[in-house]
C-alpha positions as CSV (number, residue, x, y, z in Angstrom):
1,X,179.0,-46.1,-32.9
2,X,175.7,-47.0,-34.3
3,X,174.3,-44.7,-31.6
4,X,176.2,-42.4,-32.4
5,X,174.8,-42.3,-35.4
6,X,171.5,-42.4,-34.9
7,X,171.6,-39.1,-32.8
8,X,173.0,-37.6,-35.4
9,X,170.3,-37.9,-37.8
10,X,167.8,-37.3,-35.0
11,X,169.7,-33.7,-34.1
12,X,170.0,-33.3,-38.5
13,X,165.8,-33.6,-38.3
14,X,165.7,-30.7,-36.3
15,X,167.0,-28.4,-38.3
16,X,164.7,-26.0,-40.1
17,X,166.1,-26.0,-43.3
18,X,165.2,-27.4,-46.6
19,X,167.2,-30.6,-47.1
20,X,167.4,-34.3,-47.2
21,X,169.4,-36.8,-45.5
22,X,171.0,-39.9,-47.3
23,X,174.1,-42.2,-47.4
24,X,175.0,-45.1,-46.5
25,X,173.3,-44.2,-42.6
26,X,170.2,-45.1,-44.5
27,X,171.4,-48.6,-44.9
28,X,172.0,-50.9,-41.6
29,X,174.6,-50.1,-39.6
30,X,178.5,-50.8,-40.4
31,X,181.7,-49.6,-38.9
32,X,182.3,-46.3,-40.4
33,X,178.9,-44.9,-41.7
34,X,178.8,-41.3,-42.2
35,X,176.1,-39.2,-43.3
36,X,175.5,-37.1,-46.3
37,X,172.9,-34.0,-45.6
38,X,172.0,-32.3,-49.5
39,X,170.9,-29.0,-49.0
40,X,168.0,-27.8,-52.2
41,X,169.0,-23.7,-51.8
42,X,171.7,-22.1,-50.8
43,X,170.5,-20.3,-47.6
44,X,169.7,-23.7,-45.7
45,X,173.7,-24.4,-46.8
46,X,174.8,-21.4,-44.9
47,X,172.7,-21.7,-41.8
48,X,173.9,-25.2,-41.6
49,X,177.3,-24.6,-41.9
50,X,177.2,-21.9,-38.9
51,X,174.9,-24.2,-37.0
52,X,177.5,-26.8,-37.0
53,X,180.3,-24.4,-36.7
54,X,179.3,-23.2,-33.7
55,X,178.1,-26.2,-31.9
56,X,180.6,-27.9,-29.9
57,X,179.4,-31.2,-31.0
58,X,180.4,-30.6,-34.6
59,X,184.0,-29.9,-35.5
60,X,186.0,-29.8,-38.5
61,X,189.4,-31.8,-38.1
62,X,190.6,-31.7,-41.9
63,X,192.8,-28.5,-43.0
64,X,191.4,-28.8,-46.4
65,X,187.6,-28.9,-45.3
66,X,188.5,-25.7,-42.8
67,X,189.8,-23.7,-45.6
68,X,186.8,-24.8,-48.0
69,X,184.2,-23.6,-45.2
70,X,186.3,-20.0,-44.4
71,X,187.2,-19.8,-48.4
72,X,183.3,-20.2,-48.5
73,X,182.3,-18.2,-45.9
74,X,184.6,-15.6,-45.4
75,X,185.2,-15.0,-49.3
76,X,182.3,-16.6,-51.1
77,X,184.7,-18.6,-53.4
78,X,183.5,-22.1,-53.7
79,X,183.2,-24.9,-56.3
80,X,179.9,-24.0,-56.9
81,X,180.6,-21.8,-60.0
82,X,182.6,-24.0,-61.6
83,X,181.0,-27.6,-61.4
84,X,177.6,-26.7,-59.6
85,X,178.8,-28.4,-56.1
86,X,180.3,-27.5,-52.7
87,X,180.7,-30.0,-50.3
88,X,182.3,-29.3,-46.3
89,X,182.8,-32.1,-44.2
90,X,182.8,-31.8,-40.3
91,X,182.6,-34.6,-37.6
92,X,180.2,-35.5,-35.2
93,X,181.2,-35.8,-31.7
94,X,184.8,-36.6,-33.2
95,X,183.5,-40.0,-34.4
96,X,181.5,-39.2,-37.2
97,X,181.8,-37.9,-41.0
98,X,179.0,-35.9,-42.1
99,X,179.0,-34.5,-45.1
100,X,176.9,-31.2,-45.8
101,X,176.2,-30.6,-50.0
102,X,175.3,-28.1,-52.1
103,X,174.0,-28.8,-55.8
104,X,172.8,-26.3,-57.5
105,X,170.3,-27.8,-59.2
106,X,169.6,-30.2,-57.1
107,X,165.8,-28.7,-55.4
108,X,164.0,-31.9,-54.0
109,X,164.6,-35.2,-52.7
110,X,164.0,-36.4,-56.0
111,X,167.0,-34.6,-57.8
112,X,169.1,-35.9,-55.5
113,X,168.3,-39.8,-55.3
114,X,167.7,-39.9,-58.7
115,X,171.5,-38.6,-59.5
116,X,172.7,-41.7,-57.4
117,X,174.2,-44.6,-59.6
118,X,173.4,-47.4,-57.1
119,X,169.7,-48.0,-56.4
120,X,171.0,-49.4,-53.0
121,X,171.8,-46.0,-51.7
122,X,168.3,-44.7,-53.5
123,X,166.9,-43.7,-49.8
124,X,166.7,-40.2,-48.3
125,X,164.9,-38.7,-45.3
126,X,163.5,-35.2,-46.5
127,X,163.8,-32.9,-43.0
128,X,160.8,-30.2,-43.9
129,X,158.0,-32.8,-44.8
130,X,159.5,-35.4,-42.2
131,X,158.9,-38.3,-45.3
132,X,161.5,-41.2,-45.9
133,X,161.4,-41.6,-50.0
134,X,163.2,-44.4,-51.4
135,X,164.1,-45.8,-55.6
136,X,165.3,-48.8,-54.5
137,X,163.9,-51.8,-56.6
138,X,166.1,-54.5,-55.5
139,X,166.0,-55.9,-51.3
140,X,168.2,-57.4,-49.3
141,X,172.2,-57.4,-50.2
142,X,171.9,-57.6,-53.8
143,X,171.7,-54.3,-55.6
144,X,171.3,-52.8,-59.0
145,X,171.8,-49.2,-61.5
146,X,168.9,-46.8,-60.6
147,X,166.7,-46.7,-63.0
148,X,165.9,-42.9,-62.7
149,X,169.5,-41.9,-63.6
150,X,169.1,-40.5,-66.8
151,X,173.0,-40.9,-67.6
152,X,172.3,-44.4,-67.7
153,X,170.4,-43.8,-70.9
154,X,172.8,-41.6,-72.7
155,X,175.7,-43.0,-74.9
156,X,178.0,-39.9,-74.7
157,X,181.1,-39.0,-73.6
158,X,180.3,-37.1,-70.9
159,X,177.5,-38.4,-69.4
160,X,179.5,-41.9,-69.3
161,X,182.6,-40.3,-68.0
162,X,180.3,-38.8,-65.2
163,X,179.3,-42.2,-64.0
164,X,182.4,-44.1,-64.1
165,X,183.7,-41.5,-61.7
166,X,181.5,-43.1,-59.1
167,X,182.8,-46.9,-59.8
168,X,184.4,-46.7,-57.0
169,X,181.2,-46.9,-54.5
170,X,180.5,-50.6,-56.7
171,X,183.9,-51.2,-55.2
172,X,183.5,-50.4,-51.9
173,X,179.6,-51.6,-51.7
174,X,180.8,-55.5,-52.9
175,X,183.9,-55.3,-50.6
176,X,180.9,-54.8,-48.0
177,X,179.1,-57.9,-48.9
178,X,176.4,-56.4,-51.6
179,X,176.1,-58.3,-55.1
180,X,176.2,-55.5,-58.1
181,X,177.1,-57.5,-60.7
182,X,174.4,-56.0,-62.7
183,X,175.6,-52.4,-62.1
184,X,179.3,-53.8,-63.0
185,X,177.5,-55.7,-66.2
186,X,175.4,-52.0,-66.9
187,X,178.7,-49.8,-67.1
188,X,180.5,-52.9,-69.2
189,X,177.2,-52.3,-71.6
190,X,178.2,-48.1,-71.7
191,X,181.6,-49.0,-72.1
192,X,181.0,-51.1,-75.2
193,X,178.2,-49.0,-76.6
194,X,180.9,-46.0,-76.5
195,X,183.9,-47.9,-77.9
196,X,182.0,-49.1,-81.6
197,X,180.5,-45.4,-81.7
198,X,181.9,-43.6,-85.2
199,X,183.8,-41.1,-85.4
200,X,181.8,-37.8,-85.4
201,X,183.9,-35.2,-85.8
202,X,185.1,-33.4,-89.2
203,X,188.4,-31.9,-88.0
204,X,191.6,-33.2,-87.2
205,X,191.8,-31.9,-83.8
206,X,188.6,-33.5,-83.4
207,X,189.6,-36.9,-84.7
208,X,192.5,-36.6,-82.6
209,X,190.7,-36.1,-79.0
210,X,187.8,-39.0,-80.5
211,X,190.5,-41.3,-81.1
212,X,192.4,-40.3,-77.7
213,X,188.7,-40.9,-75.4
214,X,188.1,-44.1,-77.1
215,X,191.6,-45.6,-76.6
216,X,190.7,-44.4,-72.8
217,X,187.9,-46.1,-72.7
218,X,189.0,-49.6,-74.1
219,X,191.2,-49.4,-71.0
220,X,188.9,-48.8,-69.1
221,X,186.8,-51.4,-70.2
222,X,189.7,-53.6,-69.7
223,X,189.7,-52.6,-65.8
224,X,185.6,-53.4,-65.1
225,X,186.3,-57.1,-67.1
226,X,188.3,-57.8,-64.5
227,X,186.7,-56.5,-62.1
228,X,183.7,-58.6,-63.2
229,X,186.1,-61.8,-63.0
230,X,187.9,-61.0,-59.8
231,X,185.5,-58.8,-57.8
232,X,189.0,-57.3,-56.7
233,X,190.8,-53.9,-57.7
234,X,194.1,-52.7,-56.3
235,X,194.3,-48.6,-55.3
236,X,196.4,-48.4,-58.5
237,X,194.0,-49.9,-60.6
238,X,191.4,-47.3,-58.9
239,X,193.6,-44.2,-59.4
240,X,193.9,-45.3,-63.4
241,X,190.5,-45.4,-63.4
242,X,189.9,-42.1,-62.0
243,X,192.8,-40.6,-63.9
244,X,191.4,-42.0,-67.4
245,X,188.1,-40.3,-66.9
C-alpha cells in the first residue's frame, strides 16, 4: 500500500493547480494513510474535482461523497456558504482515501498548517512552488499543540469549542503509538480556563445558555481527565464528546 501511496502524491504534484498536500501521508507510512489535498481558490477545486472524475484511477465509492460532488457541481450548493468548507472524498486505485478541501480562507500553505491542532501533522507539500514546509517543533513519536494556532490563545467559547472538535485525531494519533500528553494537558488548560470564566451576560436568556456551555464543559473536562489517566476512550465516550461541543 505504501506504494500506492507514494504514486499518489507523485500524480497529485502534477497537477497545475494552486494547492498543498498534507495528512497523515506526510508522516511514515501506516496501514490506512490517506491524503488530504487543500485547494487556496476555488477554480483549482473544480479542475481537481473533474480531473479525478474523469480519470479511471480515481473513483468515488461513497453515496454521500457522489451526491456532495453532483450537489456541487451540477447545482453549486455546497457547505462552503455556510461554514466556509467543502470537502469530496474519492479513492485512489480503490485503495486509497484522498481527500480534496476547499477553505475559503484558507490561500497558502501557511493558512492551512497553521489551522492544524497537532504540530505532528504541521507538514504540507505546496504543488506550484514544489517546497515541503513544515511547523513541527517536536521529532520522533512524541508530539505537541502547534504553536501557530491562534485558537490556542483564545479563552472563548467558540474558539475552544472549535478545537475540541478535533480531539479525536489525539485519540487516534496515541492509539498509533505518538506521545501527546501535552496536547491532552493544553486542552485540560482551555477546559479549566473556560470553566472559572464569569458570567458575562446581562440577560436571562444569556445566563441561561452561559450556565448551559459551562455545565458542558465541566463534562467535558471530566472526559480528557480520563483520558489523561487511561489513554483509552470508548466510541460512546467520543460521540458525547462531539455531541457536547
Amino acid at each position: 500500500m505504501k506504494e500506492q501511496v507514494d504514486n499518489l502524491i507523485e500524480i497529485l504534484k502534477k497537477q497545475d493547480i494552486q494547492g498543498c498536500i498534507t495528512g497523515s501521508c506526510m508522516l511514515e507510512y501506516f496501514e490506512g494513510a490517506d491524503v488530504d489535498l487543500f485547494c487556496y481558490d476555488e477554480q483549482s477545486f473544480i479542475a481537481l474535482l473533474y480531473y479525478m472524475k474523469y480519470d479511471p484511477m480515481f473513483t468515488i465509492l461513497d453515496p454521500l461523497e457522489l451526491h456532495k460532488f453532483e450537489d456541487y457541481t451540477k447545482n453549486g450548493k455546497s457547505s462552503l456558504e455556510s461554514i466556509g468548507l467543502v470537502t469530496i472524498k474519492f479513492k485512489y486505485n480503490l485503495c486509497i482515501d484522498v481527500n480534496i478541501i476547499f477553505k475559503k480562507f484558507h490561500k497558502t500553505i501557511f493558512d492551512v498548517l497553521s489551522n492544524f491542532d497537532l504540530d505532528i501533522i504541521t507538514t504540507g507539500y505546496d504543488i506550484k512552488t514544489g517546497k515541503t514546509i513544515s511547523l513541527r517543533e517536536s521529532t520522533g513519536k512524541e508530539g505537541t499543540w502547534n504553536r501557530w494556532n491562534k485558537s490556542f490563545y483564545q479563552s472563548d467559547f467558540w474558539s475552544t469549542k472549535r478545537l475540541l472538535r478535533q480531539f479525536e485525531r489525539v485519540v487516534k494519533y496515541t492509539n498509533r503509538g505518538y506521545d501527546l500528553s501535552s496536547v491532552t494537558d493544553k486542552y485540560i488548560e482551555l477546559v479549566e480556563t473556560i470553566i472559572s470564566t464569569e458570567n458575562f451576560y446581562k440577560s436571562d436568556k444569556g445566563t441561561k445558555y452561559f450556565e448551559d456551555t459551562i455545565e458542558q464543559f465541566e463534562v467535558v473536562l471530566k472526559i480528557l481527565k480520563a483520558w489523561k489517566k487511561d489513554l483509552t476512550m470508548t466510541p460512546e465516550q467520543q460521540l458525547i464528546l462531539k455531541t457536547l461541543i
